[in-house]
N, C-alpha and C positions, 0 to 999 in steps of 0.2 A: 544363667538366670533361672531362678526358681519356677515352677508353674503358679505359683499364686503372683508374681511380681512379671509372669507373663499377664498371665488375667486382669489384672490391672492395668499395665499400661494399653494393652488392647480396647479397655474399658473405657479410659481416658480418650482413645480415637477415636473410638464409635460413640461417644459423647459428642466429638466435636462433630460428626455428621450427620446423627440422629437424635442427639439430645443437649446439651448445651450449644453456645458459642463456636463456631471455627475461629480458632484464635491466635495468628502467628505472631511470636513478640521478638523485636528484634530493638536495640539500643536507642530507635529513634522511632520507630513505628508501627504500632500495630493493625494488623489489618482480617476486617472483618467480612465473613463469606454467610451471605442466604442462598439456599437452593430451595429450587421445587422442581420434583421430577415424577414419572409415573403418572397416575392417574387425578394424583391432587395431593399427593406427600409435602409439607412445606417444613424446612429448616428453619428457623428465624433466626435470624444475630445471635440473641438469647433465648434461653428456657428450653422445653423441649417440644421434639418436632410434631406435627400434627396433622391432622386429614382433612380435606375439604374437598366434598363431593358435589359439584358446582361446574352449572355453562353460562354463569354471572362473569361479569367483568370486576374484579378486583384491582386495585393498585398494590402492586408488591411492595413496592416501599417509593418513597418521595422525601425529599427533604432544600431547600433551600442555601444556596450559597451566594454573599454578594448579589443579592435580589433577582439573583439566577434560578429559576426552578428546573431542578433536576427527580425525574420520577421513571418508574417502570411499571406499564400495568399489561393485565394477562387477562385472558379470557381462553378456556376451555372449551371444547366440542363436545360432542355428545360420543366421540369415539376415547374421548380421555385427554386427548392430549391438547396442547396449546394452541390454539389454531389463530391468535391471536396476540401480539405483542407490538407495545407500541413505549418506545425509551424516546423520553426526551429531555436531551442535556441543552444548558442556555439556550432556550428558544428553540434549537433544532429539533424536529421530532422524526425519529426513523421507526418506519411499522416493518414490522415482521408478520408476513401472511401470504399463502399460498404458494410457500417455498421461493417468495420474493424477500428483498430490502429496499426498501422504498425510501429515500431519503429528501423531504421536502416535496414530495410528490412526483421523484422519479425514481426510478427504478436503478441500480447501482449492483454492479459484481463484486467481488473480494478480489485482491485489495482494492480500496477507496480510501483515498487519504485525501481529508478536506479540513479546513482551516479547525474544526471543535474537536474533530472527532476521526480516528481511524478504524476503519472496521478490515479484519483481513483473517484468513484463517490457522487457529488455532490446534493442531493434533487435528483429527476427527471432527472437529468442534470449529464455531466462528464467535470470534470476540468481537465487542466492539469497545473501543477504549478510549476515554474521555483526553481529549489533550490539552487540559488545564486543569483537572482534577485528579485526584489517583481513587479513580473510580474506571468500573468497567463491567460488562455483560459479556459473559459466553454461555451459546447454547448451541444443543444438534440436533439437527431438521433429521426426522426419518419422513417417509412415505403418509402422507398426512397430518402431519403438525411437526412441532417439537417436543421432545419427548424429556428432553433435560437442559434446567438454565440457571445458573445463577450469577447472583451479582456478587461484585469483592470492592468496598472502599477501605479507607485507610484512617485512623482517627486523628491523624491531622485533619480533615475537613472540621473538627470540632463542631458540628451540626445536631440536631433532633433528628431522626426517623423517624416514619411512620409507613403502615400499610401493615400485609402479613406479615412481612418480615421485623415488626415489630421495632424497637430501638438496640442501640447498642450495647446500650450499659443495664438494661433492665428490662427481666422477664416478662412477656405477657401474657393474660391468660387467653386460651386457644376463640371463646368464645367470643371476648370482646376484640381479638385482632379482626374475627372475621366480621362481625357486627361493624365495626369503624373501616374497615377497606371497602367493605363493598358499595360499589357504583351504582349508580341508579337504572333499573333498566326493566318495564316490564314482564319482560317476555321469556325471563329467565328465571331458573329454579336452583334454590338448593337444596340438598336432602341429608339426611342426616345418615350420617357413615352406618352401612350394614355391615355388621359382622357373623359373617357365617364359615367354621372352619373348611380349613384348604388344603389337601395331601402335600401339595410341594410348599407351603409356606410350612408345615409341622417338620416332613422329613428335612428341609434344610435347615433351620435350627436342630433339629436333632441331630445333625451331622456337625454342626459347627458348635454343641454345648461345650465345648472343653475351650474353645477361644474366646464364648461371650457367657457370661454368666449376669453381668451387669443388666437390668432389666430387660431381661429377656422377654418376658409376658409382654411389655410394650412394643418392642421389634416385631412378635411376631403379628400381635393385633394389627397392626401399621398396615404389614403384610397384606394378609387378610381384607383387609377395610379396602387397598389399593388396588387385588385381583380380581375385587367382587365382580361381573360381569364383564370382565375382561382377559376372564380365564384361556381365551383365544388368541391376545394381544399382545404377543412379545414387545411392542412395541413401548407397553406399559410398564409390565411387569419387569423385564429384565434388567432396567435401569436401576430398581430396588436391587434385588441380588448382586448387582456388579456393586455396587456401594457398599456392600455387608462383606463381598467375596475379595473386597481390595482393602477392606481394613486388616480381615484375615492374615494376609500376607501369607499364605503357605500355597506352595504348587498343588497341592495335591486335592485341597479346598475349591482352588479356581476348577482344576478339570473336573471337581464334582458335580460343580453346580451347574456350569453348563451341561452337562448332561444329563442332571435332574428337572431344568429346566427348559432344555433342548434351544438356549442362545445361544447361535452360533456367534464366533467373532465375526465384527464388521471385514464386511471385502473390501479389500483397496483393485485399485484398478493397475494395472501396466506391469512393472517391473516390481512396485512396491509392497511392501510385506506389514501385517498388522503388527504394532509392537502396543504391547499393556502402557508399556510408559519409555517411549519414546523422544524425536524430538520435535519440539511445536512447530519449529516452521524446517523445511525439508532444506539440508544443505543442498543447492544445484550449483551447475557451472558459473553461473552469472551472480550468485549469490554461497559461498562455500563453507565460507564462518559467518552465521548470521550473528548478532551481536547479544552480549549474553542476556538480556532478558529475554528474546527469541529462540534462547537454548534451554528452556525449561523443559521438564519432561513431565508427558501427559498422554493421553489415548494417541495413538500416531500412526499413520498411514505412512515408512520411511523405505529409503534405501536400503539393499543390505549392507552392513558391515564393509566400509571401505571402500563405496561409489555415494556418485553424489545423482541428483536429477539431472536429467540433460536438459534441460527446459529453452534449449533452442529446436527440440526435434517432437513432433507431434508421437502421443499415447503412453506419457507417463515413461518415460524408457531411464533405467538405470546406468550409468559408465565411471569408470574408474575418474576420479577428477583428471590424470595427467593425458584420456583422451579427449577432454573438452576441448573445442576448436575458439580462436582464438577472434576478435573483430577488427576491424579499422576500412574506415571509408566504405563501408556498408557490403565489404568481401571477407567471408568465410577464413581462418587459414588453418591451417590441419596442426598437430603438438609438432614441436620441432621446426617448424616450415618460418622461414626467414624475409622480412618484406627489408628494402634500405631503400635509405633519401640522400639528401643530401647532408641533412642533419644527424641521423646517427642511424645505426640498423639494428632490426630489432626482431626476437626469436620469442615464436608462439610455448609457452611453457603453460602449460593447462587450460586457462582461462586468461592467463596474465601473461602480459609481454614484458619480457626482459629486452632492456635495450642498454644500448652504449650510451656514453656521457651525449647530452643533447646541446649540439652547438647554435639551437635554434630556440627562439621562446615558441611554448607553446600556445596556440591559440583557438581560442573557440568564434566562430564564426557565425552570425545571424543574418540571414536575406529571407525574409517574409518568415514563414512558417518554417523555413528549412534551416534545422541548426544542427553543426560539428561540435560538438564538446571541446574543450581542453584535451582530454584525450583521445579524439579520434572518432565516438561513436557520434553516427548519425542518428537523425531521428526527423519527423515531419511532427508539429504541433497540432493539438488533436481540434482545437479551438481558439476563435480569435478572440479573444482578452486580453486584458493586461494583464503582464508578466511579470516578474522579478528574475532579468538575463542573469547576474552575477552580482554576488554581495562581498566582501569580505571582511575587513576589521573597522575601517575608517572608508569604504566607499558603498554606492547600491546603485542598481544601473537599472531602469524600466525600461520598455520599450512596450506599446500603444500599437492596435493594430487598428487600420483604416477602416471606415464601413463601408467604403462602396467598392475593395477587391481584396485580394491576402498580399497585401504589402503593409509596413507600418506607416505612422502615421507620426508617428514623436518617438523619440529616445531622450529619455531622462536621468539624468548621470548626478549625484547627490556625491562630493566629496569632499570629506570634511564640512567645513563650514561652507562650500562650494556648493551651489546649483547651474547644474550645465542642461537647456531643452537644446534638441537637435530638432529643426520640422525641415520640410522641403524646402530647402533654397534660403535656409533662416536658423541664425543659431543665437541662442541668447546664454548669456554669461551673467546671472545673480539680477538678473530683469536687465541687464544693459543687452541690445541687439548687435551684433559682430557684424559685418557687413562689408569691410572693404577686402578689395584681394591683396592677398596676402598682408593681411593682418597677421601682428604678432601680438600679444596680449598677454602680459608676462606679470604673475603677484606670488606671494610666497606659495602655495602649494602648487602650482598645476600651470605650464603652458601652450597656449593654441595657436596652431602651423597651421595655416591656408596652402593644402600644398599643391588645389587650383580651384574653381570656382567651384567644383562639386566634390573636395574630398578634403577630408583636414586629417589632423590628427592634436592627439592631448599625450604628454607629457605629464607624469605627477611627480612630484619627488620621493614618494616611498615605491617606485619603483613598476608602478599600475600604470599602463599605456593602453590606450586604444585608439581605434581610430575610423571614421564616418563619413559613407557615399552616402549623398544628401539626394543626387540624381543620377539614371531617371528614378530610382526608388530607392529608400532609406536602407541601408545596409552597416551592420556592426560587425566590428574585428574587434577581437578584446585577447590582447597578448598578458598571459600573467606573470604577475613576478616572482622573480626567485624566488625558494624557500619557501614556498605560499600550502604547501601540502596542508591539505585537510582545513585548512581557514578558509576557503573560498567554497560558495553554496550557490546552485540556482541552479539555471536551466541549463549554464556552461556545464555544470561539474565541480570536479575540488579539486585538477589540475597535479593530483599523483601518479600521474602512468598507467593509470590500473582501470582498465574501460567498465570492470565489474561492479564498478561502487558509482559510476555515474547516475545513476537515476536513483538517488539517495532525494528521499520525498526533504519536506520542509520541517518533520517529525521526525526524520533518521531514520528509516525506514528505505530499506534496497527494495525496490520495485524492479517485474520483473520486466513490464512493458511502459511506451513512455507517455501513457494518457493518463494513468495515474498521478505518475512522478511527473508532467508539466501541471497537471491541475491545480496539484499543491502546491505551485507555487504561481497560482493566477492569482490576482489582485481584485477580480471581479470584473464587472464590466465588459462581461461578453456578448459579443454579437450571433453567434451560432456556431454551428459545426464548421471544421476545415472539409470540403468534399474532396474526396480520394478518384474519385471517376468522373468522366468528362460526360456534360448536361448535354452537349451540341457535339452531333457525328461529324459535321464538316472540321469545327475544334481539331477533333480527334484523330481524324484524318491528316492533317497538316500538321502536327502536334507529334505523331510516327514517324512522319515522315523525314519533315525537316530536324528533329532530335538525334536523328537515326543516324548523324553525321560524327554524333560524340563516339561512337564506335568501330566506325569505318576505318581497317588498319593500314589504306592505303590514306586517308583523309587527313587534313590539316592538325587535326587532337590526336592524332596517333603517335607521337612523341610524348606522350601525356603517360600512354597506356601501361608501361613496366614502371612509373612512379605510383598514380591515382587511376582508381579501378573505376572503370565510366557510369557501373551500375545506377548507383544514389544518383548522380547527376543527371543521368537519360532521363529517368522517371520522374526528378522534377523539373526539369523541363518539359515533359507532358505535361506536367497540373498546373506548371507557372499559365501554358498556355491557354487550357485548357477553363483556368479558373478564376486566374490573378485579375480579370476585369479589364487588363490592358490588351490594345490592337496585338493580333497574332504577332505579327514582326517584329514588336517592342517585346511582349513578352520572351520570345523565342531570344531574342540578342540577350535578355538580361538569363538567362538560362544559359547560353553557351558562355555566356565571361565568368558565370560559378566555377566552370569550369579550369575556364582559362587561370584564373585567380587562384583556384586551389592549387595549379600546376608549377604558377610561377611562385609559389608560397614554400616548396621543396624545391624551386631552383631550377624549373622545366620553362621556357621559354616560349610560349606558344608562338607560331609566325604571324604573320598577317592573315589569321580568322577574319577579322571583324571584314575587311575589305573582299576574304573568298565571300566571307557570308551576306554581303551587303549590310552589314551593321555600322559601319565606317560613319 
């Protein structure tokens, strides 16, 4: 390539970050990028970029879909940087301020995947992304504000803009963008960009004239206009140079300028190493191939070269994927290390278990809060709401948590043109009430077994079975059918073997814990938090004690122990007692038959517990 047909297409880049349009065009969509970064540099859609010296509040850009208002506005500090930001897409509004996320007026960590919107993080950076539009915000918080953000839609929305960022299809001019954005607000000033020259804004263009030629005199004003009293402020400044030094694209460019302008690269913490452009979300054990939208490369904080995160082990630690230790029934297993049932056996291989042909259906199982997946992993629900247990082509199954302790209260089973409510001690089939024992109730899709006064089961014809303890507390079994990989979604799982894709949110989105991934898929209708520790010491007391029995390897469950690891089940038997609202004894029984139930579910026989334990 020629040097003048370098200068050009260079010319063409730094257009799209400093002077026209970001404009990627692909067969079916283009999609448009505003930034504002630095001390008040703003990119619009269109035209070129421009300065605003201002601790006013602005709207970046706003525009309307389907009578939805979707906007982004910004306000400034008096140290430069954004110290305020407030997006809100359909009604939701999330504020960015003081190194929080506020969403609806709480406070929320990354990931957060909620019914409009997922916010979670990006490289270096945190997005937030609309999930019904292809719109999105990413920005990064330094010490003080944020110091770089912009928005990316897509002109499928077919909409107006407005704000700094002006419209999409046409220029505006710098004067009246900033006239028609700004908010109303006494107290605040804005002043008119000083320009006074700067040694490291001239020596860097002077070091970079052979890559930009393309209006230069504008880049470096920009400059200038951006470092004015904040000649102290990497915090400011270096965001402009990284944007001039990554259009660049030469090594020798990048190591110049950080040390003409002494930005250092961001530190990552633990194992992990800065990459220029890396990958946005870090493969870990639990998550290895994130899926490829989430393989974009961008500022990144990653592994090295051939390990992945351990994100089972606390401070960031990096390990080869094939030493990730493996899960099932809430016990550890090491690479290589072998569990068997009676069903098939099955070898820890990185994060993923290889098993033999499975002579059993898989099943995921629900008792209050406490729920096994289709494959194995456990988890305790972070919240009582309504849920969506499992969905798949032609069924959807809800389950109802009670208000006055953590057991449910209704299960709700939608199949095909079927409605099936489960309540205590009552079941209704399309509003008709089922009621006699051992009722058979037989129509083209689906039939229902009384198989005694407190437990039934359903039969579908494509293959979908489950089946429901009405008493003493509502409890779901949901066996899946054949074949069923990757078409079944919810709280169960998608029922492929593979425990790492369970907490796959309602977005497609692998979460790495399970308060996330159960929230997106609540229904609403929440009563409060699930509490994890016990409110009453006498509880507590009795809750250790008598639990203490699922472990004892001389005790009645110790025929249990080389099938089903007693861990998960000890501890919720603490909290069932502990919280569930029901008489100690009642609780305690319905905690040891999770037990019992998981044991006889691989083929293990427990004796007569219920009569050592007095539960009989």
């Amino acid at each position: 390539m020629t040097t003048q047909r370098r200068i050009l297409a260079f010319s063409l880049s730094l257009a799209s970050v400093f002077g026209t349009v970001e404009l990627l065009k692909t067969k079916e969509t283009q999609t448009y990028t505003c930034r504002t970064f630095g001390s008040g540099i703003v990119q619009p859609f269109q035209g070129e970029s421009y300065y605003v010296r201002s601790d006013c509040p602005f709207t970046l850009t706003s525009f309307n879909v389907n009578q939805g208002e979707y906007s982004v506005t910004i306000r400034r500090g008096h140290n430069g940087l954004l110290v305020q930001v407030e997006i809100v897409l359909n009604n939701v509004t999330t504020l960015l301020q003081d190194g929080h996320v506020v969403v609806k007026n709480k406070s929320v960590s990354d990931p957060c995947d909620q019914k409009y919107q997922h916010i979670f993080k990006y490289g270096i950076y945190t997005r937030l992304k609309s999930s019904l539009l292809p719109f999105s915000v990413t920005w990064h918080s330094v010490c003080g504000g944020i110091n770089s953000l912009w928005v990316t839609l897509e002109s499928e929305l077919n909409t107006t803009t407005s704000g700094l960022c002006g419209k999409q299809n046409v220029a505006g001019h710098r004067d009246e963008l900033i006239r028609d954005s700004k908010l109303h607000d006494h107290k605040c000033k804005t002043s008119s960009p000083v320009l006074q020259k700067n040694d490291i804004c001239r020596q860097f263009f002077q070091e970079i004239k052979d890559c930009v030629q393309y209006n230069n005199s504008h880049y470096q004003r920009l400059c200038e206009e951006n470092i004015f009293g904040f000649e102290n402020s990497q915090s400011v400044f270096c965001p402009f140079f990284k944007e001039f030094a990554s259009q660049c694209n030469q090594s020798t460019i990048n190591r110049f300028w950080r040390h003409l302008t002494k930005c250092a690269e961001p530190r990552c913490p633990g194992d992990l190493i800065y990459r220029e452009k890396g990958p946005a979300v870090i493969p870990s054990c639990s998550n290895p191939k994130p899926p490829p939208f989430y393989q974009e490369l961008t500022e990144s904080c990653a592994c090295p070269e051939g390990n992945v995160l351990n994100n089972g082990a606390k401070g960031y630690r990096c390990i080869p994927w094939s030493s990730c230790s493996c899960e099932f029934a809430g016990k550890s297993y090491r690479n290589g290390e072998i569990r068997r049932s009676k069903c098939h056996s099955c070898t820890c291989h990185g994060v993923v278990w290889r098993c033999s042909e499975n002579f059993c259906r898989r099943r995921c199982v629900i008792e209050g809060p406490f729920v096994t997946t289709f494959d194995g992993k456990q988890y305790v629900l972070p919240q009582k709401c309504s849920y969506v247990a499992s969905k798949g082509p032609n069924w959807r199954i809800r389950i109802h948590f009670s208000r006055k302790g953590l057991y449910l209260r209704k299960v709700v089973v939608r199949f095909s043109e079927e409605l099936f409510v489960f309540k205590e001690n009552k079941v209704l089939w399309n509003g008709q009430e089922i009621t006699k024992f051992h009722q058979f109730q037989e129509n083209c899709n689906a039939k229902i077994y009384w198989v005694s006064s407190t437990f039934l089961q359903v039969h579908t014809t494509s293959g979908f079975f489950f089946q429901i303890q009405l008493s003493p507390e509502i409890q779901l079994f949901i066996d899946a059918p054949d074949n069923s990989n990757y078409k079944i979604k919810g709280l169960c799982g998608n029922s492929n073997n593979n425990t790492t894709d369970d907490f796959t949110t309602k977005s497609g989105v692998i979460e790495n814990s399970a308060e996330p991934f159960a929230l997106s898929w609540s229904l609403g209708n929440c009563q409060g938090n699930i509490p994890t520790n016990c409110t009453k010491r006498e509880y507590e007391n009795y809750a250790h004690e008598k639990c203490a029995v699922l472990n004892q390897p001389t005790e009645v469950f110790a025929q249990g122990h080389p099938h089903i690891p007693t861990d998960y089940y000890y501890k919720a038997c603490i909290q069932r007692i502990c919280n569930s609202g029901r008489s100690q004894k009642e609780a305690l029984c319905i905690g040891l038959a999770s037990y019992a139930k998981a044991c006889a579910g691989v083929g293990v026989v427990i004796g007569d517990w219920k009569k050592n334990m007095g539960c009989a």
